[in-house]
N, C-alpha and C positions, 0 to 999 in steps of 0.2 A: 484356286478353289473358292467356291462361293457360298457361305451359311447366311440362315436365320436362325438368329439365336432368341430363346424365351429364356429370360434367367429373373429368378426368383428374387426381389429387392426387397429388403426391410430395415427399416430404421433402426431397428432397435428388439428384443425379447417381448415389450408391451403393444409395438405397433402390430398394425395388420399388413401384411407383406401382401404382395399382389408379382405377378409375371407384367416385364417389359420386354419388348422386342427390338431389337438391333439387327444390321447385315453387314456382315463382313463380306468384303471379295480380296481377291491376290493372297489367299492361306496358300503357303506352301503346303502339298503332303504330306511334307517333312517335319513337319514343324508339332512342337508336342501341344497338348491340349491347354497345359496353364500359359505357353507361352501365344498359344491364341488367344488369351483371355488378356494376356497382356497389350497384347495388339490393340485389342478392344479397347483396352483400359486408355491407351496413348490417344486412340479418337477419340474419345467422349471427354478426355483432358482437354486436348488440341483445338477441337470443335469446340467445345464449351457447352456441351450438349447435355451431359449429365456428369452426378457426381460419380468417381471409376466404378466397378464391380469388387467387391471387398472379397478376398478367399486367401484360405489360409494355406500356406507352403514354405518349408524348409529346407532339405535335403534336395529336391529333386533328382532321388534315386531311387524313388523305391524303401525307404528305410523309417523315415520320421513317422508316418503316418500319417500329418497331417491336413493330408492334400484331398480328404473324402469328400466326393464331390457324387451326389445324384445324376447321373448322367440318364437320359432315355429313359427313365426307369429302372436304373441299374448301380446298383454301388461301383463307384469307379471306371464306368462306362463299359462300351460296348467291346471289352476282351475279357481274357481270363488269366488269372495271375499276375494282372499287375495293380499298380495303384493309378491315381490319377496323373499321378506329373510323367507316369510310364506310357499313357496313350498317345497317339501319334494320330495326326488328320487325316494319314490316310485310312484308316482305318471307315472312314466317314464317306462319302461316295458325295462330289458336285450337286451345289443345291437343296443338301438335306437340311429341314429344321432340327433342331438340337435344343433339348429340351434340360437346364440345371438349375436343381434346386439341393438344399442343404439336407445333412440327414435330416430323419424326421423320426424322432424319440423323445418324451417327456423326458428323461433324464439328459440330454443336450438340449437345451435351449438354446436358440438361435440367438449369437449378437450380433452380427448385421450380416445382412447380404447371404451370403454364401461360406458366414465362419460360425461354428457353433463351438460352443462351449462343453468340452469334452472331457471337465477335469472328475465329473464320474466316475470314469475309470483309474483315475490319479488315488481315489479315495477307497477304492476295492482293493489297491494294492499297498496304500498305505495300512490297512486292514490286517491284509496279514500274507503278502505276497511278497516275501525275503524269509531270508533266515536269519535267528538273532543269536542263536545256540553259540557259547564261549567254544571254539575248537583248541586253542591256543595256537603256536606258529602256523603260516602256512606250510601243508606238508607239500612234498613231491609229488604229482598227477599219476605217477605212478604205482604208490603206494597205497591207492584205496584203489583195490580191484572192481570194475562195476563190468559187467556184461554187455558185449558191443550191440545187442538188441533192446538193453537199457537205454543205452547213451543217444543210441540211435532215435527214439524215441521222445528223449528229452529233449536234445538238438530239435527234432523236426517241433516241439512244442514251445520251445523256445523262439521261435522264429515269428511267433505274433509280434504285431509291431505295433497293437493298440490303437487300429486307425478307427474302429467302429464300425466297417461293412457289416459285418457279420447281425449288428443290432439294428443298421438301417433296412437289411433285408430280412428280417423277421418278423412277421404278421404284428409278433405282441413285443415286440421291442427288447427282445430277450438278448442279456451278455453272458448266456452258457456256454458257449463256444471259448470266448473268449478268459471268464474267469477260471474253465474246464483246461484250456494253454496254461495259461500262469500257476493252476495247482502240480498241474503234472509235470511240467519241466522240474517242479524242485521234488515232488513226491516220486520220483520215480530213480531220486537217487539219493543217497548215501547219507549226504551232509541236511538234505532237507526232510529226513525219515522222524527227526525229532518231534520235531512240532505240526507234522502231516496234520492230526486230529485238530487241533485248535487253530490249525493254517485254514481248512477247507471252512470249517465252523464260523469264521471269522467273516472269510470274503462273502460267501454265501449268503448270511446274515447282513452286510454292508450290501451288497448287490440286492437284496429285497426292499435294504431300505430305503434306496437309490429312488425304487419304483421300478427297475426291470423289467420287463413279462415275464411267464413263465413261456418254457422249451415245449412245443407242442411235436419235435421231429420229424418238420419238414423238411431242415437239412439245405434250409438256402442259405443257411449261413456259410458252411461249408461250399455251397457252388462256387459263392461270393466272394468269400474270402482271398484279398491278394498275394497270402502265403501259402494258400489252401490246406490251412488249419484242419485236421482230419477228425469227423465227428465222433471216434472213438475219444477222444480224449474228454468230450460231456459223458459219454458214457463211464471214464472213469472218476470223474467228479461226482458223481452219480454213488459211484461205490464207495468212491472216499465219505460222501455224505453220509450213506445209509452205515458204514462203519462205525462211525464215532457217535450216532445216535444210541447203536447199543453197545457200545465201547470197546468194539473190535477194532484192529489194528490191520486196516486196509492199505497198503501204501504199496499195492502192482499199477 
């Protein structure tokens, strides 16, 4: 297979980044998206042509998050539920241009290329997204009774993986989606019931002052999302908020 790639180069957070164009041919189908990036990266070494393509990735499963990549116009390219190191070329049709650039949020700033600086969200959950509550021993999983539509719930909440889709596809840069995951996997059970009011108060207030947007619910975040983080869960960060402002004790 044979692309034209536009990808998004920048020195640096202070430069002006501009799009450069490259062509690749001989992509297998098979072959996943960062390891065509790699390919790329081996020519513009090899040739002596440019300096590589800088992007950031860890796991290559699906799990790190840190593989968010603009693709087409789309967080994490042109599928649904997965992340970037999960697309594959075929998915791409011979000859298509192929358009990456890095998220695009005032709270990531770009360091080069195609890696942005995401530790925003590191500082919403050092905020107040754990529990500190003294429990003493660990007990037995079996011994705090929780409702399998509970668990059920906090599982599927839990499953953000804090990659930032959700903020690169939202008109005003909003991380509701995402600080709305992190409140409810712990608010919706047992051992995080303590501290719910001054959990939610915390990140909410750290995410404003991050510079976030606010949630206008379009709910691209949700289309977006490679977990597909379900927008009920801003809806109940939502509740946990307006709880603690008049000192009610919101934690469904």
């Amino acid at each position: 297979m044979k692309f034209t790639l536009h990808i998004w180069r920048q020195e640096n957070a202070r430069a002006k980044g501009h799009f450069e164009t490259y062509q690749l041919d001989n992509i297998s189908p098979e072959c996943s998206f960062l390891e065509m990036l790699d390919i790329l990266n081996e020519h513009l070494t090899n040739d002596r042509i440019a300096h590589p393509v800088c992007f950031d990735n860890d796991c290559r499963e699906g799990i790190c998050g840190m593989c968010g990549l603009y693709i087409n116009g789309r967080p994490h390219g042109n599928d649904d539920g997965i992340t970037t190191c999960q697309l594959h070329m075929r998915k791409f049709h011979d000859g298509d241009e192929i358009w990456i650039e890095p998220w695009r949020a005032k709270p990531f700033p770009v360091i080069r290329d195609l890696v942005v600086d995401r530790t925003a969200f590191d500082k919403i959950i050092q905020a107040g997204g754990y529990i500190s509550t003294t429990t003493g021993g660990v007990p037995d999983a079996n011994t705090i009774p929780i409702p399998k539509h509970k668990a059920d719930q906090a599982m599927d909440a839990a499953a953000c993986i804090g990659c930032g889709a959700c903020v690169a596809a939202c008109k005003n840069a909003s991380a509701m989606l995402f600080v709305g995951a992190k409140v409810s996997h712990l608010a919706l059970l047992p051992q995080g019931k303590v501290e719910a009011a001054d959990r939610v108060r915390k990140m909410v207030m750290k995410m404003d002052e991050l510079g976030f947007g606010s949630c206008t619910n379009t709910y691209a975040c949700e289309a977006e999302c490679p977990k597909q983080i379900k927008r009920q869960n801003i809806a109940r960060l939502n509740r946990q908020w307006i709880g603690q402002l008049f000192g009610r004790d919101r934690r469904d």
